[in-house]
C-alpha positions in Angstrom: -0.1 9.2 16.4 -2.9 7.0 14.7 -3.5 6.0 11.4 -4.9 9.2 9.6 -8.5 9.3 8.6 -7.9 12.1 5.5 -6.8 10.0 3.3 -7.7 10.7 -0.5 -7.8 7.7 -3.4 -6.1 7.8 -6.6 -9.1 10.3 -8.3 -9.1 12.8 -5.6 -12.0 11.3 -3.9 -11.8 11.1 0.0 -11.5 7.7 1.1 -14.6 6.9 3.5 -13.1 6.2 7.0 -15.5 2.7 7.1 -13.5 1.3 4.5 -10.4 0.8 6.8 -12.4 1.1 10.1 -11.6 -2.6 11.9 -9.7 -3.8 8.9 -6.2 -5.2 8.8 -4.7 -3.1 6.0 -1.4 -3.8 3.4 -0.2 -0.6 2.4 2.2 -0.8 -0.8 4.1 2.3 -2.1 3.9 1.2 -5.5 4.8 2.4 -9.3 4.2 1.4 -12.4 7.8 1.7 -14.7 9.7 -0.6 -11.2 11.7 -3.5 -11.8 9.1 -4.7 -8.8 5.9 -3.6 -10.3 5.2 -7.5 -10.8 4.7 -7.4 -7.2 0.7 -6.3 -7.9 0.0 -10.2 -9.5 0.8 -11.1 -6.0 -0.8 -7.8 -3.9 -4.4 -8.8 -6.9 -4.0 -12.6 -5.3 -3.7 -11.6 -1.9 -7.0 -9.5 -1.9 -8.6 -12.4 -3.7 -7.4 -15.0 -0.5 -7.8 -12.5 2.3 -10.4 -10.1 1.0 -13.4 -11.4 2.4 -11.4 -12.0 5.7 -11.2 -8.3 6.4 -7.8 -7.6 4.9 -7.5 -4.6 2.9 -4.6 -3.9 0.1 -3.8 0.4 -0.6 -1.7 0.5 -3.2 0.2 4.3 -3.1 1.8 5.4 -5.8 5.2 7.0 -5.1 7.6 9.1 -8.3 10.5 9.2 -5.1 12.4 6.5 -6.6 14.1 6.8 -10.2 10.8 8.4 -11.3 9.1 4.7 -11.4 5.3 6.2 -10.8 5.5 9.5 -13.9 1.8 8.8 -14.5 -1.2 11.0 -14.1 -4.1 9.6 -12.1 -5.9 8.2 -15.0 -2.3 6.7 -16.6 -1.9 5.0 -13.5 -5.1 3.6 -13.1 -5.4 2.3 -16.6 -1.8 0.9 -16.1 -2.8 -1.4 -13.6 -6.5 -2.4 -14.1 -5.2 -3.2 -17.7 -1.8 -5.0 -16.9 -3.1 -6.4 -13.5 -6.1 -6.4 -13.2 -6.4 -4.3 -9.9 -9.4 -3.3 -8.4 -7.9 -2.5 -4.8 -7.5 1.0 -3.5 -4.8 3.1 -5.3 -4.4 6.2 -3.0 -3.2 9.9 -4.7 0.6 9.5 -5.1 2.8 10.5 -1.9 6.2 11.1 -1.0 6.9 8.3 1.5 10.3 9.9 2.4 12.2 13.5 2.6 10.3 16.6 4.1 7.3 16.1 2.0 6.9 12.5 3.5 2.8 12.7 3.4 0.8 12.1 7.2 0.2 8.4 5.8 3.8 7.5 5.8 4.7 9.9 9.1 2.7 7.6 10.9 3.6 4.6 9.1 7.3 4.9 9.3 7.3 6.7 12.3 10.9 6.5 13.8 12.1 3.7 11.4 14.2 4.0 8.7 13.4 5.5 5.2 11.6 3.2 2.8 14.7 2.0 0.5 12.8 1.4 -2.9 8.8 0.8 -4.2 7.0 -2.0 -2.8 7.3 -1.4 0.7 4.8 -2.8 3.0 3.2 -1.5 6.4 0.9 -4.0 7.8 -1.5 -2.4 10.2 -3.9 -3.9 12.6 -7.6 -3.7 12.6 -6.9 -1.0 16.2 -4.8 1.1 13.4 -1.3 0.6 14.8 1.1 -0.6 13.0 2.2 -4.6 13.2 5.1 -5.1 11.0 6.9 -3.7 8.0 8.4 -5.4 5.1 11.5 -4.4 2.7 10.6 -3.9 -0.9 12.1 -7.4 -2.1 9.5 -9.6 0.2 7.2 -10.9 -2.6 3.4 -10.5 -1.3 3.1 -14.2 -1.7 6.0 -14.4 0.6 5.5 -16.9 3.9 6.3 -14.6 6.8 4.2 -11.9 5.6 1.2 -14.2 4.8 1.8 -15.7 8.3 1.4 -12.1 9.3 -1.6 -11.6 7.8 -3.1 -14.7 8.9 -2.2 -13.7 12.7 -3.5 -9.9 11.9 -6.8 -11.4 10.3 -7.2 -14.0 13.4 
């Protein structure tokens, strides 16, 4: 299974295949109304440090857990470009578990376990496996996944 190319952002839009193509790639199930939603400070810093090195952040909003992500499109996009400051991708929102689990996070999970909360992470590498996947609680500033990073970037 690879990494699929259908992908739509946060306004419907397709997302142009070229803006992953040989990129290493955080993707975040996110929300807004999350005890972790703090977490995008730290996802806003790491595009800042590793943007220009080829890492890109997807943020994917994801209502699965407690109802954290309610917003529309626009509400969520306001949310964080006002709060945060975030100008990296926000996907549409997708179930990332359960038998509506969206392709993105079939192939991302694959066989693993169910994402336990908002604020997962997938780090895939710029061939568009897969490297490593971290628990919601791992802070984006945290070492092991910048270490991560660093390795995936080269």
């Amino acid at each position: 299974m690879a990494l699929p190319t259908n992908l739509a952002t946060l306004d419907g839009a397709p997302l142009a295949p070229e803006a992953l193509a040989d990129k290493v790639v955080l993707f975040v199930n996110v929300a807004s109304k999350c005890g972790l939603t703090p977490q995008y400070s730290e996802l806003v810093e790491l595009d800042k440090t590793y943007g220009d090195r080829g890492l890109v952040i997807v943020g994917v909003p994801c209502n699965q857990f407690g109802q954290q992500e309610p917003g529309t499109p626009d509400e969520i996009k306001d949310f964080t470009k006002t709060k945060y400051d975030v100008d990296f991708t926000l996907l549409e929102k997708q179930d990332v578990n359960g038998a509506a689990r969206s392709p993105l996070y079939q192939f991302l999970v694959g066989t693993g376990p169910d994402i336990g909360w908002n604020f997962g992470k997938f780090l895939v590498g710029r061939d568009g496996e897969t490297i490593t996947r971290f628990e919601p609680k791992t802070a984006p500033n945290d070492p092991d996944l910048k270490a991560a990073i660093e390795a995936a970037l080269g």
